[in-house]
Kinemage of the C-alpha trace (Angstrom):
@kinemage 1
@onewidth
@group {chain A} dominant
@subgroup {mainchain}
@vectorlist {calphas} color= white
{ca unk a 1} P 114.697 30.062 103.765
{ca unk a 2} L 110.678 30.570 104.526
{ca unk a 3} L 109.509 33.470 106.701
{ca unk a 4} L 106.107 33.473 108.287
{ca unk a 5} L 104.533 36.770 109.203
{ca unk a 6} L 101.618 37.435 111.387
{ca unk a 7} L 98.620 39.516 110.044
{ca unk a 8} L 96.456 41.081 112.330
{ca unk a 9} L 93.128 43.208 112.731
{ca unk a 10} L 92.134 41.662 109.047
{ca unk a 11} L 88.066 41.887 108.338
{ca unk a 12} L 86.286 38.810 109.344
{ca unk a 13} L 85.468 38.415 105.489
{ca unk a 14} L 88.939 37.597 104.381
{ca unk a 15} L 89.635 34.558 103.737
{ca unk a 16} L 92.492 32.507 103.210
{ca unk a 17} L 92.590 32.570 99.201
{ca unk a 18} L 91.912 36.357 99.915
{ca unk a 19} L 94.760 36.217 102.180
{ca unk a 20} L 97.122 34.978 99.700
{ca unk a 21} L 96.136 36.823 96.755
{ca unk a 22} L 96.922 40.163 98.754
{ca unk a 23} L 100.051 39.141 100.045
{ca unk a 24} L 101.398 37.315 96.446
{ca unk a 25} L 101.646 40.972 95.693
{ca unk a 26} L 105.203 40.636 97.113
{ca unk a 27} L 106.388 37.115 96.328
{ca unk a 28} L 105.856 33.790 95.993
{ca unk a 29} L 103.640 32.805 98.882
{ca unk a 30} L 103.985 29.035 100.138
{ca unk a 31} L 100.927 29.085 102.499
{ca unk a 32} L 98.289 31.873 103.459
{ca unk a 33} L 96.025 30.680 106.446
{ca unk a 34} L 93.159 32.580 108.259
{ca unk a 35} L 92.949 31.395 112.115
{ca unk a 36} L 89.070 30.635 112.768
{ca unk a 37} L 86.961 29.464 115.652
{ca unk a 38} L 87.379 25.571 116.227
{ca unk a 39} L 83.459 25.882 117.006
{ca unk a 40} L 81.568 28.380 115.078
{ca unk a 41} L 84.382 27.953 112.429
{ca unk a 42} L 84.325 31.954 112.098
{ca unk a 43} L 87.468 33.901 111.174
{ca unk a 44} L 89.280 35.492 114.385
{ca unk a 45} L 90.431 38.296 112.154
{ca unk a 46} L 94.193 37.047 112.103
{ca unk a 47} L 95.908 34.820 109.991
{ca unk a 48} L 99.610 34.021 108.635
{ca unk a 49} L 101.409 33.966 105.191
{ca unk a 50} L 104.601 32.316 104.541
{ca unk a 51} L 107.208 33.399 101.993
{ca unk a 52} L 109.618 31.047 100.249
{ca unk a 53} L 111.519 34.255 100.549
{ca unk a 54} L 112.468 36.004 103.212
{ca unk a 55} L 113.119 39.573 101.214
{ca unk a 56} L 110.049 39.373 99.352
{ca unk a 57} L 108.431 38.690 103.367
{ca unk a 58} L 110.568 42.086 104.093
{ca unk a 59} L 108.863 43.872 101.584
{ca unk a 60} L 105.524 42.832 102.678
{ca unk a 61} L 105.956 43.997 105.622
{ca unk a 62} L 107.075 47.493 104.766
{ca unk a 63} L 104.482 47.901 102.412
{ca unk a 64} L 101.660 46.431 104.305
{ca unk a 65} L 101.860 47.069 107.933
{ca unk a 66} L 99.726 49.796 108.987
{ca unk a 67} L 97.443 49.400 105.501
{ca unk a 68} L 94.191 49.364 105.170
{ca unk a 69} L 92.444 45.750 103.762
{ca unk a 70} L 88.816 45.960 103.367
{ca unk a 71} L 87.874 48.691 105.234
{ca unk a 72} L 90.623 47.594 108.086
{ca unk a 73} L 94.325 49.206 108.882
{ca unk a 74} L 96.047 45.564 109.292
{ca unk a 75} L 98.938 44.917 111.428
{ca unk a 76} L 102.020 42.907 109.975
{ca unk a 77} L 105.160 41.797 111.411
{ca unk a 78} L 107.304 38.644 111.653
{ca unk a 79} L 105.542 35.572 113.513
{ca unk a 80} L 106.776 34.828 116.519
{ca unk a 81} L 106.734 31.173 117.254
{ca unk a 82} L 104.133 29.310 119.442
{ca unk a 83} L 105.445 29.005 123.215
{ca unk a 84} L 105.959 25.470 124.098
{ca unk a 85} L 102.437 24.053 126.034
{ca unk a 86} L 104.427 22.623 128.935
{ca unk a 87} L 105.916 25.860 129.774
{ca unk a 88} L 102.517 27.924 130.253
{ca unk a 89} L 101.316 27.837 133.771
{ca unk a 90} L 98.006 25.259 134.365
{ca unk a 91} L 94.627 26.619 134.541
{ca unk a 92} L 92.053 24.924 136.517
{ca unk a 93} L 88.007 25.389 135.871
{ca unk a 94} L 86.682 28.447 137.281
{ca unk a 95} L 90.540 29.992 137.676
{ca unk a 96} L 90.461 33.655 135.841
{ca unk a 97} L 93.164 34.437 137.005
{ca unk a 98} L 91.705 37.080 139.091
{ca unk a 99} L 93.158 35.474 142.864
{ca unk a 100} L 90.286 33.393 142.949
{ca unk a 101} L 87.284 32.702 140.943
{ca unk a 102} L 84.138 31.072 140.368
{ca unk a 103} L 81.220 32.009 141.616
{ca unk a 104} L 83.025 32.842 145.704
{ca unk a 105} L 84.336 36.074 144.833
{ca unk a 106} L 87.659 34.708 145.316
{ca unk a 107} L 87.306 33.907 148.632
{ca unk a 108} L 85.657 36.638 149.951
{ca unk a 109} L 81.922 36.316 152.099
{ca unk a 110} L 78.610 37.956 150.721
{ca unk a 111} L 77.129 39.858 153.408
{ca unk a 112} L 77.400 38.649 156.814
{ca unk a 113} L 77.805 34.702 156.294
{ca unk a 114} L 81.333 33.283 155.918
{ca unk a 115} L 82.685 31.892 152.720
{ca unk a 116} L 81.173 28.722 151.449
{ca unk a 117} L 83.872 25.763 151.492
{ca unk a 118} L 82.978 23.368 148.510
């Protein structure tokens, strides 16, 4: 059985091939993968490795957790998986989540004139 783990906080200079080498270390690594920036395509300084086995994942993240990896302490632990994209609350444009949003204030007037309705 295949574990994936989560690696955090990991120098934007990493790479996946980097990734994996570090982390073969402990095992026979099926697939190392730095997450980057759909845009810019730069790394977001996380990524995840999968073990073929999940003792050898263990080990890794004993050993690794809390290590430092090019001039970065890196945080490791077991990936948790992806919430389903139906169950996260909608969004709309301009919604921050701050009770409000765009460019009203959330509702609230500037000086003495009321809100503007759009």
């Amino acid at each position: 059985m295949s574990k994936k783990l989560y690696i955090g906080n990991l120098n934007f200079n990493v790479d996946s091939d980097k990734l994996k080498e570090i982390f073969s270390a402990f095992g026979e690594v099926e697939e190392a993968t730095i997450i980057s920036d759909k845009f810019s395509k730069r790394s977001k300084g996380f990524g995840f490795v999968t073990f073929v086995n999940d003792e050898d994942a263990n080990k890794a993240i004993e050993e690794m957790n809390g290590k430092e990896v090019d001039g970065r302490t890196v945080k490791v632990n077991e990936a948790k998986p992806m919430e389903d994209r139906e169950d996260r609350p909608r969004r709309s444009f301009g919604d921050h989540g701050n009770g409000g949003g765009g460019f009203r204030g959330g509702g609230r007037s500037f000086g003495d004139r009321p809100p503007r309705r759009f």
